[in-house]
C-alpha positions, 0 to 999 in steps of 0.5 A: 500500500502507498499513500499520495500526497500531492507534491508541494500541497499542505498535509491534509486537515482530518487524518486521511490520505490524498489518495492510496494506492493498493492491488494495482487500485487508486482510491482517492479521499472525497475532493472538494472544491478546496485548492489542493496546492494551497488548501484556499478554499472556495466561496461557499456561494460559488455556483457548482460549475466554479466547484467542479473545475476545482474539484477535477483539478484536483483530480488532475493533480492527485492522478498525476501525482501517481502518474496517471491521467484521467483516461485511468480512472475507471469508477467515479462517486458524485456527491451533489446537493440537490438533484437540480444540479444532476445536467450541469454535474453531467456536462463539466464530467462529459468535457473533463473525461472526454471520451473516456466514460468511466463507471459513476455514481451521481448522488444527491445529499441534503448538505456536504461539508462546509456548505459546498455543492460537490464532492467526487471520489475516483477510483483509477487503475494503475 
């Protein structure tokens, strides 16, 4: 087993990993819209388009970290507020993987941490 930790990033808050590595797997932490490299987070108000480009940079850099990209990830869990959000959820994931179509879950939650609208968790093969 090996734990990630993106480089030049500050050691995360709660007593977790960036992700592991473990049989070949990646499993990343739940990421939320808070800046990997310098922990700023982002306006709570910000509308879910603003989080999820954070959240997916996030992703880039923990993938990349571990030398993987996105074409690497083969299962996603999308966790929103609100089904509301489900279209525009589903359009910024179409642009960020591409064609690459991984399994995902998308679920809706009353309240996420810190008040924000989105958190992913992935899973990637090495």
């Amino acid at each position: 087993m090996q734990k990630i930790q993106v480089s030049d990033s500050p050691k995360p808050v709660g007593h977790y990993s960036h992700a592991i590595v473990s049989n070949g797997l990646l499993f990343t932490s739940g990421i939320l819209p808070i800046k990997i490299k310098t922990a700023e987070k982002l306006a709570i108000e910000s509308n879910i388009e603003e989080q999820l480009t954070i959240v997916f940079d996030n992703l880039t850099q923990i993938l990349n970290e571990a030398g993987l990209t996105s074409n690497n990830v083969v299962k996603t869990t999308v966790y929103i507020t609100g089904g509301e959000n489900w279209g525009i959820v589903n359009e910024k994931y179409a642009a960020y993987f591409k064609e690459h179509r991984p399994a995902r879950s998308i679920i809706p939650v009353p309240e996420l941490h810190f008040g924000y609208k989105v958190e992913l968790e992935a899973i990637a093969e090495i």
